[in-house]
Rosetta silent file (secondary structure, phi, psi, omega in degrees, C-alpha in Angstrom):
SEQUENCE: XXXXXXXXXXXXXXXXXXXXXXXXXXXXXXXXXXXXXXXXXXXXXXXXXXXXXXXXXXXXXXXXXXXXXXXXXXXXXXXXXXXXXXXXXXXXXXXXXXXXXXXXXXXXXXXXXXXXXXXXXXXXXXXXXXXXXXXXXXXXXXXXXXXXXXXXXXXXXXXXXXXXXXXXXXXXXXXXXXXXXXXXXXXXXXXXXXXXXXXXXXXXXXXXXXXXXXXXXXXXXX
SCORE:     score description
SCORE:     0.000 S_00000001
   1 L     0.000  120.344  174.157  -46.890  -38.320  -17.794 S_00000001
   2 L   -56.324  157.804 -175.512  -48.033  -36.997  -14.285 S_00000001
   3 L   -89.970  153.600  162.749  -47.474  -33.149  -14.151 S_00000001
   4 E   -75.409  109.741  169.860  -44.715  -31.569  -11.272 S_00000001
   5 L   -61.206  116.819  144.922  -47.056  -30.241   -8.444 S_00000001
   6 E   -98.260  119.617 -178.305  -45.533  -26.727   -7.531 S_00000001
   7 E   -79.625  156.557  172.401  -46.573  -25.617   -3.960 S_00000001
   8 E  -139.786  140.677  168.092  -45.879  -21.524   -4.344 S_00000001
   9 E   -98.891  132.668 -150.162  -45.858  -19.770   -0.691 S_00000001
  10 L  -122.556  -92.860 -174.770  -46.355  -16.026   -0.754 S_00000001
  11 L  -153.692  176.451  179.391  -44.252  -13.330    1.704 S_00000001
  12 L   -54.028  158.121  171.915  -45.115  -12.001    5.070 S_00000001
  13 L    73.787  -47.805 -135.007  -48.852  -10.674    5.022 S_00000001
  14 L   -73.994  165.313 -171.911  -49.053  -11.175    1.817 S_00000001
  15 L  -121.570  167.661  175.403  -52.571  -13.421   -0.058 S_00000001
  16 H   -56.979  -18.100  165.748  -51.995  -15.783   -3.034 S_00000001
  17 H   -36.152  -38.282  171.925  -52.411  -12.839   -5.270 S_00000001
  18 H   -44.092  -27.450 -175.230  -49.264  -12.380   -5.396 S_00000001
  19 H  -113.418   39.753  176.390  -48.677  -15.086   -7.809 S_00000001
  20 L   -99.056   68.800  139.230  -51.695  -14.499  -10.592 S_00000001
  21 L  -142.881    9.430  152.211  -49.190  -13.546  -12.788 S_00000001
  22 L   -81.051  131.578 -162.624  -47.146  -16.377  -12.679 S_00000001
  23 L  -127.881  108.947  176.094  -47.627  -18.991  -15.575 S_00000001
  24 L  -121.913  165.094 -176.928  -45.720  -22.094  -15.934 S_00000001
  25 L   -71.264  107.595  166.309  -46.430  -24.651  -18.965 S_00000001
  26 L   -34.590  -26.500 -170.756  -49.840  -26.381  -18.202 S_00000001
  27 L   -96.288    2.821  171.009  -48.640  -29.660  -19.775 S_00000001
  28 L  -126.716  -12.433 -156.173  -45.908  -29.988  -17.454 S_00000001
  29 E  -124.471  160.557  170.643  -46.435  -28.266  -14.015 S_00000001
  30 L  -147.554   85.629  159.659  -49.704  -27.837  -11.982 S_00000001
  31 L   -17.488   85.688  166.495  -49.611  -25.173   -9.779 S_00000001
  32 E  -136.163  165.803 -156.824  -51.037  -24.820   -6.368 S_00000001
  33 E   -94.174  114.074  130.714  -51.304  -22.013   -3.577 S_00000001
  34 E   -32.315   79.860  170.862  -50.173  -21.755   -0.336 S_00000001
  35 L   -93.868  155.435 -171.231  -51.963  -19.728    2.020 S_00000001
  36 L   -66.736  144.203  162.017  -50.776  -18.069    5.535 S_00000001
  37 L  -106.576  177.518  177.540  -52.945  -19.239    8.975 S_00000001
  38 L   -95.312  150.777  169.824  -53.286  -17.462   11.781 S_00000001
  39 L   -71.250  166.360  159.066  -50.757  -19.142   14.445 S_00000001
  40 L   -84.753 -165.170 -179.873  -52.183  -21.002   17.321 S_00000001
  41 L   -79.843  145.291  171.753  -50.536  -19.449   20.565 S_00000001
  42 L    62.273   34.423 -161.628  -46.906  -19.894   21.401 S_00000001
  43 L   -77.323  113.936 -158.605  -46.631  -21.984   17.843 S_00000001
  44 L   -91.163  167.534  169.043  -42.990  -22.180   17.531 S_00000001
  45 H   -57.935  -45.793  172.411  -41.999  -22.297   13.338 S_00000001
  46 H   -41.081  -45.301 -172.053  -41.241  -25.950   13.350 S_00000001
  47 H   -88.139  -25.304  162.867  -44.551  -26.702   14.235 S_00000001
  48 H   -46.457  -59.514  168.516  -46.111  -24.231   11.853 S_00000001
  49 H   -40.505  -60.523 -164.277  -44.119  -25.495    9.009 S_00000001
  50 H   -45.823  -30.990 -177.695  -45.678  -28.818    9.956 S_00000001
  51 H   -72.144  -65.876 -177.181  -49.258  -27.737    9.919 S_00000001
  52 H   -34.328  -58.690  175.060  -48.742  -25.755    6.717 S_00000001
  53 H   -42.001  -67.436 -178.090  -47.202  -29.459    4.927 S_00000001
  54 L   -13.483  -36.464 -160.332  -50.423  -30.873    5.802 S_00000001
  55 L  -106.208   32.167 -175.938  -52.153  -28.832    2.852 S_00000001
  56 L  -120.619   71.030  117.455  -49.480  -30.567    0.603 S_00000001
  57 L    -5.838  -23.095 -171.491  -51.085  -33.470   -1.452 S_00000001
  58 L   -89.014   96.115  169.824  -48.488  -34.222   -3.895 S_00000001
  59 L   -78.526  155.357 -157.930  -45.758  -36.676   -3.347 S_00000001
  60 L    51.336  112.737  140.534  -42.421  -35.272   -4.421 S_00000001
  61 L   -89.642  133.915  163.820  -43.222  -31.209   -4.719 S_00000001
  62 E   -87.554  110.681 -136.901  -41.605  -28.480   -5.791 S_00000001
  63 E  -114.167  110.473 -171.385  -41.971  -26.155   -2.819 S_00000001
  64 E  -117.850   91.826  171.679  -41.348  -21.968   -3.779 S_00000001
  65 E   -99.513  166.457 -178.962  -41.461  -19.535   -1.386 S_00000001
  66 E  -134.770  137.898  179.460  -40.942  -16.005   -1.527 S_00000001
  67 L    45.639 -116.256 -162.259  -39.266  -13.572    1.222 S_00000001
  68 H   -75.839  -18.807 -151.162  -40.652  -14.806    5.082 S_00000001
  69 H   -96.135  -14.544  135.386  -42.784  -17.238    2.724 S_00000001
  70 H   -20.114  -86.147  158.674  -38.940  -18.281    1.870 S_00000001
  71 H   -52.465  -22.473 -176.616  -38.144  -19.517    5.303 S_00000001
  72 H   -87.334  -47.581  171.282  -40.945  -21.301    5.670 S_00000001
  73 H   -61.273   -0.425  166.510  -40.574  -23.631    2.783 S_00000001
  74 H   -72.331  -47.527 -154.348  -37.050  -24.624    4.276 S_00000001
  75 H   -62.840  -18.510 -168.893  -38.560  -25.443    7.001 S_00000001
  76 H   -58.769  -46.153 -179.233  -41.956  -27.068    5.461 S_00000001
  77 H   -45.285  -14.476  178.121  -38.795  -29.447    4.073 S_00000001
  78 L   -77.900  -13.516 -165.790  -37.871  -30.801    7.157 S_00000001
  79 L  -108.129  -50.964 -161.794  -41.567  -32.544    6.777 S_00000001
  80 L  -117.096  138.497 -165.706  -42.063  -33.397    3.298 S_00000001
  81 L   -88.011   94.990 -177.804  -39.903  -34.993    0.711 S_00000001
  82 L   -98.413  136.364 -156.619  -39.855  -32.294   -1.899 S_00000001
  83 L   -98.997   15.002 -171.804  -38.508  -32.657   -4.835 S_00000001
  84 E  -162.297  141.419 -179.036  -37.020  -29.257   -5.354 S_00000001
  85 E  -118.278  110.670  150.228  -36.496  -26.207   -2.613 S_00000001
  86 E  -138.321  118.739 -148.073  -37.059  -22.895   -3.790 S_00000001
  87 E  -140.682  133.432  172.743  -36.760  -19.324   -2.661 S_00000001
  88 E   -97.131  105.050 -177.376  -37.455  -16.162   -3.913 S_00000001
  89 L    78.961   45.461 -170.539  -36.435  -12.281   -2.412 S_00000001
  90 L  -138.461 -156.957  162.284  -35.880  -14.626    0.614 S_00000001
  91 L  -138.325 -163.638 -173.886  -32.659  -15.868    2.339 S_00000001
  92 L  -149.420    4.468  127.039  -31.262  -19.188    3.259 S_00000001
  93 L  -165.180 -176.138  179.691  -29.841  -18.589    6.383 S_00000001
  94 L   -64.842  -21.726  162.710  -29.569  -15.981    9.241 S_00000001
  95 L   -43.038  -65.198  171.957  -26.267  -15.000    8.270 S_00000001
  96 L   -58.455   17.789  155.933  -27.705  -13.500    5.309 S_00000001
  97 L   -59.561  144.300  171.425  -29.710  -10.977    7.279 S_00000001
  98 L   -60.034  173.952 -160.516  -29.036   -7.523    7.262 S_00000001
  99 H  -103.552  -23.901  154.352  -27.331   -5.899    9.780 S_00000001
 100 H   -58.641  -31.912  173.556  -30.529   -4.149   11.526 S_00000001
 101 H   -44.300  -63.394 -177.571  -32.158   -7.452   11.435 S_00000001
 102 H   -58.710  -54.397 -173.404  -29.432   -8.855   13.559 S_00000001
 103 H   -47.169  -47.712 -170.923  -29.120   -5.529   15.994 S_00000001
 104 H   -43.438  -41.789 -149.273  -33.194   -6.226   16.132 S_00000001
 105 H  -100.600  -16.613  163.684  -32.651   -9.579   17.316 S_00000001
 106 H   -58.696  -44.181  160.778  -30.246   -8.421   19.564 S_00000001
 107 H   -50.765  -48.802 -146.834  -32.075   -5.730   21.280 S_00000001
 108 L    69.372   16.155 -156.435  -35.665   -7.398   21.390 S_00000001
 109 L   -92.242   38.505 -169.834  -36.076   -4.022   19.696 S_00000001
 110 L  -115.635  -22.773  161.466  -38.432   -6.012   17.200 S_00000001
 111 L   -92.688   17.620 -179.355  -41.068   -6.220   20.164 S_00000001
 112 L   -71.116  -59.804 -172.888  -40.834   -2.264   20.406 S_00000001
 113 L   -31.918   74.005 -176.442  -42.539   -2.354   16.979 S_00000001
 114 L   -53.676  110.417  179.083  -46.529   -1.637   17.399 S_00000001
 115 H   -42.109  -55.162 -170.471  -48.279   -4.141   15.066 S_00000001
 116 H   -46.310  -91.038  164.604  -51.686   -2.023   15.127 S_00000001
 117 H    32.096  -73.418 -174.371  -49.080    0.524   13.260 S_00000001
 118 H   -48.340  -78.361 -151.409  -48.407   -1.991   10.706 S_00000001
 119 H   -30.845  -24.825  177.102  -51.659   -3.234   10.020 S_00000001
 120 L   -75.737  149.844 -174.350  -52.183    0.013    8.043 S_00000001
 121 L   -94.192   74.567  142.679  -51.557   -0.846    4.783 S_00000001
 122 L  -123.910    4.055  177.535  -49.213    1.607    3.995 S_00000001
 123 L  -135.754   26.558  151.803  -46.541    0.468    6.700 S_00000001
 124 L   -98.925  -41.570  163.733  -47.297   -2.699    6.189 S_00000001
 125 H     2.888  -88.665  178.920  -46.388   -2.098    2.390 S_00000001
 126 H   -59.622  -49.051 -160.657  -43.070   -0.890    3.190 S_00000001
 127 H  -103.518  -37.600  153.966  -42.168   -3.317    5.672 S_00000001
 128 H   -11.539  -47.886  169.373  -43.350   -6.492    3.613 S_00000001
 129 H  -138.613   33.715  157.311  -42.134   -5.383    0.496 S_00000001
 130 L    75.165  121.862  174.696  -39.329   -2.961    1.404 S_00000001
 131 L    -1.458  -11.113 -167.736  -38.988    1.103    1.299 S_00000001
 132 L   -98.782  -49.406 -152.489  -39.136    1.445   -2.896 S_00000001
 133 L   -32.490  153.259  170.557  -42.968    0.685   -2.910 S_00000001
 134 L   -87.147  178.287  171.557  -44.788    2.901   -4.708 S_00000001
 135 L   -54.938  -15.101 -162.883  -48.062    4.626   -3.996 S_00000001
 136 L  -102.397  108.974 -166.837  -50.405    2.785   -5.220 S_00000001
 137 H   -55.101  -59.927 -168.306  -51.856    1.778   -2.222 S_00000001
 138 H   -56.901   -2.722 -166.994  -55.319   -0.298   -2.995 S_00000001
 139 H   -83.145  -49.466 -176.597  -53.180   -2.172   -5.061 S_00000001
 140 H   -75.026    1.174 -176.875  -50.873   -3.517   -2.532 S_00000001
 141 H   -99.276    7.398  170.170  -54.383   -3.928    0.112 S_00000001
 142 H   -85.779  -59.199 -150.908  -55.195   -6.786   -2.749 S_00000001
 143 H   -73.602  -41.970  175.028  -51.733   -8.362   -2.574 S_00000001
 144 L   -84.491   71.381 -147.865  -51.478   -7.590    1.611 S_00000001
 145 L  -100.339  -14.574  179.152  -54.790   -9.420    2.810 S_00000001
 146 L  -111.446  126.871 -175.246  -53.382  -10.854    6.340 S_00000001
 147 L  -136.311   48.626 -153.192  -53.561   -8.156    8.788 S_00000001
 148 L  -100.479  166.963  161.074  -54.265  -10.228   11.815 S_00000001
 149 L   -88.419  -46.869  167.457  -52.229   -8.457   15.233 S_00000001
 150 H   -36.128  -90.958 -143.013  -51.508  -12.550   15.993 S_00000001
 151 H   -82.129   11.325  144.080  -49.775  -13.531   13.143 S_00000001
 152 H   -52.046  -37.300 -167.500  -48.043  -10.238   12.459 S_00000001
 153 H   -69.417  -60.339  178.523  -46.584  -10.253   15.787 S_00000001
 154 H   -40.108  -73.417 -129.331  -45.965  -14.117   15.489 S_00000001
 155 H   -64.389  -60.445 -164.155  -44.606  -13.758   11.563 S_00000001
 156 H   -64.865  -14.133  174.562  -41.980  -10.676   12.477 S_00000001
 157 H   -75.093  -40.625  177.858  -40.579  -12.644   15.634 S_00000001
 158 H   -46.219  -82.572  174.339  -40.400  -15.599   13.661 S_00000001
 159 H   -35.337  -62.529  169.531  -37.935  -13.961   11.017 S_00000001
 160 H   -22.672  -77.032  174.924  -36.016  -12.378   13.475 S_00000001
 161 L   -68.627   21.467 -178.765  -35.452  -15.141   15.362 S_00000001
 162 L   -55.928   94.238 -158.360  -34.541  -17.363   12.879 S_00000001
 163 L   -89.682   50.171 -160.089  -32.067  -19.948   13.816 S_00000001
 164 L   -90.791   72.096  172.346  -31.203  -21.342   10.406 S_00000001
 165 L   -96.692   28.436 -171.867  -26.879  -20.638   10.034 S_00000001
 166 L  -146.226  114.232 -172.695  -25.685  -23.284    8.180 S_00000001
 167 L   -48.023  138.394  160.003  -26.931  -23.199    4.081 S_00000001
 168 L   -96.353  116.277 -170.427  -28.814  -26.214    2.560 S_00000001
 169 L   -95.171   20.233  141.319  -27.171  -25.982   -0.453 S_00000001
 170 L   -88.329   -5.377 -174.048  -29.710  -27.660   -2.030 S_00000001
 171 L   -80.397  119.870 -168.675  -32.121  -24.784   -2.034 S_00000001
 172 E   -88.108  141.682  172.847  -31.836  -22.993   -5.051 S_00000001
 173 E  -127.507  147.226 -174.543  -32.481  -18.840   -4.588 S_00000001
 174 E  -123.597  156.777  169.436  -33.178  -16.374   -6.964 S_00000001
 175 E  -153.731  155.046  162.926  -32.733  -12.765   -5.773 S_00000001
 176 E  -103.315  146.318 -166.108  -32.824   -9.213   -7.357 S_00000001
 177 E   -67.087  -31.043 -167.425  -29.812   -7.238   -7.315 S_00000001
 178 E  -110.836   27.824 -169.853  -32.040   -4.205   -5.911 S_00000001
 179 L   -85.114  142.152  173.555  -33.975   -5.791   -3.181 S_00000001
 180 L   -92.107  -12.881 -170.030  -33.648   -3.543   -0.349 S_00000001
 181 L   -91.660  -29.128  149.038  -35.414   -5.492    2.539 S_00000001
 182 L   -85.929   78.533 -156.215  -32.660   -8.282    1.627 S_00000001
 183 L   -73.796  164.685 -163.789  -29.577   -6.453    0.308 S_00000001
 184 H   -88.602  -14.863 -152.783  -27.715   -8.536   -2.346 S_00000001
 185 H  -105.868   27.878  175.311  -24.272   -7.590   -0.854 S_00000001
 186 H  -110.442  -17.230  157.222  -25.303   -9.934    2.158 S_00000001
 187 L   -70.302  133.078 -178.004  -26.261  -12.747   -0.143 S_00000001
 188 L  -107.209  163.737  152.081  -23.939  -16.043   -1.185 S_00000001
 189 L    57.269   90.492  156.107  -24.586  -18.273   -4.197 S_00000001
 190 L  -161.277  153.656  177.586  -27.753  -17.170   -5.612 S_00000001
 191 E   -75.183  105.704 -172.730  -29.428  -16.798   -9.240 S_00000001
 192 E   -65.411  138.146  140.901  -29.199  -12.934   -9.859 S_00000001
 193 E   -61.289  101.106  139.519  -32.430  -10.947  -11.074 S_00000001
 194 E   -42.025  117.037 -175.584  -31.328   -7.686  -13.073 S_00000001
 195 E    69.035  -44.007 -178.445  -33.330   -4.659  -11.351 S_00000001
 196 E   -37.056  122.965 -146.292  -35.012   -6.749   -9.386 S_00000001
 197 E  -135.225  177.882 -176.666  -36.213   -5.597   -6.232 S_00000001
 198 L   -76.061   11.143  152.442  -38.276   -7.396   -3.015 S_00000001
 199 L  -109.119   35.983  164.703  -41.358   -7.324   -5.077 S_00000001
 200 H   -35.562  -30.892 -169.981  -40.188   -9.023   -7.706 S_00000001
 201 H   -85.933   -6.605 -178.107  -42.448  -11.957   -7.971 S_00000001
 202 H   -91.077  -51.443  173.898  -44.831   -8.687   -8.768 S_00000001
 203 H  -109.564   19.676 -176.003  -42.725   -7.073  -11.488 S_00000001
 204 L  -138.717   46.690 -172.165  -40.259   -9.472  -12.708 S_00000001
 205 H   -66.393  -43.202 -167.673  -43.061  -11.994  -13.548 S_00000001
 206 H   -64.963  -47.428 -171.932  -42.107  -12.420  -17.380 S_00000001
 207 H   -58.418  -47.556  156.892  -38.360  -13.343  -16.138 S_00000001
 208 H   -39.629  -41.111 -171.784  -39.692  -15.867  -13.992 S_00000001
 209 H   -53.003  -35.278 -143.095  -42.412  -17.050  -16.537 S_00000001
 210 H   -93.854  -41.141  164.886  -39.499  -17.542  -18.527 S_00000001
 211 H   -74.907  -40.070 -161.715  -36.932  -19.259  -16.408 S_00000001
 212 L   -60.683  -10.970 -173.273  -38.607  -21.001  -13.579 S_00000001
 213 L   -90.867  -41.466 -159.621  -39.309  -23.983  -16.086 S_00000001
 214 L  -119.976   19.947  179.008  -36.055  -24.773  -16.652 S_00000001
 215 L  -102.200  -45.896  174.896  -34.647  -23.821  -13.123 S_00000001
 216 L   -60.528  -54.943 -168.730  -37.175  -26.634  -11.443 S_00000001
 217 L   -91.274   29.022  169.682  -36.179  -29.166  -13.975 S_00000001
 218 L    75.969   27.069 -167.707  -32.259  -28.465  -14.026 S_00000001
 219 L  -124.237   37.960 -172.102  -31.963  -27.891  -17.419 S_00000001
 220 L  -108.436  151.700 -166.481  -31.435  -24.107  -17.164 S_00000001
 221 L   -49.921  143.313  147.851  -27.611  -22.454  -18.868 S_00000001
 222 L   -89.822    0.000    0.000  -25.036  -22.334  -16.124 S_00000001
């Protein structure tokens, strides 16, 4: 029996690191990593998505993104027949933005935001993986490895400006009840994390480990 390719996508900034501590059962899944490009100029998302599918091999996939790395596998979906949509700490449409996102997008006040700024990793931390991080900084300068001023600028307009409002309600989402960069009490429909927070895929690894098997192939308790 061929194995179920899983594509995994990783958050804004963020390197493939994110996901060494995810494990799914070798004899049924095979596991491969998504990494972020730099855009070319004026790349709208659509066309991004598209490039990014290229690096997709698999017919039928199961396509997993997490947070900004979220949006992108709806969109990668629009390209590729996948055989499962999944998103983690992420949303599933712009409705389910927070209410500064939307004033941001309202504003422009998201091109106020000096990039160089970010690129230190301690504000890119926090705005990647939301106000609770903790200190320990070299840790997250493993996990944050794209620091480019392009595709920062590109990545946060990109969220913002997301024009996704109407759910594919085939996309299954898991979220933690405590993510702060996505608050849960702006989320519909979605498989709640206890504790869980917007680095989840970092520290709620085992819950994943343990579910994520039976969430791709439908067989998980309702």
């Amino acid at each position: 029996m061929s194995k179920i390719p899983v594509y995994l996508m990783p958050g804004l900034a963020a390197s493939t690191a994110i996901f060494e501590r995810i494990a799914l059962p070798e004899d049924t899944f095979e596991i491969h990593l998504l990494e972020w490009e730099i855009p070319l100029d004026k790349e709208s998302l659509a066309d991004y998505a598209k490039r990014i599918t290229e690096k997709i091999k698999h017919p039928n996939p199961v396509l997993i993104g997490v947070s900004f790395g979220g949006i992108l596998v709806q969109e990668m979906a629009k390209y590729v027949e996948a055989q499962k949509v999944i998103v983690i700490s992420s949303v599933r449409s712009n409705l389910e933005f927070p209410r500064r996102m939307k004033i941001a997008k309202t504003t422009k006040a998201y091109k106020l935001i000096p990039m160089k700024l970010i690129a230190n990793i301690e504000s890119l931390a926090k705005f990647s993986f939301g106000e609770k991080v903790n200190q320990r900084l070299k840790l997250y300068e493993k996990f944050l490895s794209v620091r480019d001023i392009r595709y920062l600028n590109w990545a946060v307009e990109q969220v913002i400006l997301w024009n996704r409002t109407v759910v594919d309600e085939n996309v299954i989402h898991i979220h933690g009840d405590m993510d702060d960069v996505f608050p849960m009490k702006y989320i519909k429909n979605c498989i709640v994390v206890k504790g869980g927070t917007h680095i989840m895929i970092l520290n709620k690894y085992k819950w994943l480990n343990e579910n994520l098997p039976s969430i791709i192939l439908g067989t998980e308790k309702k």
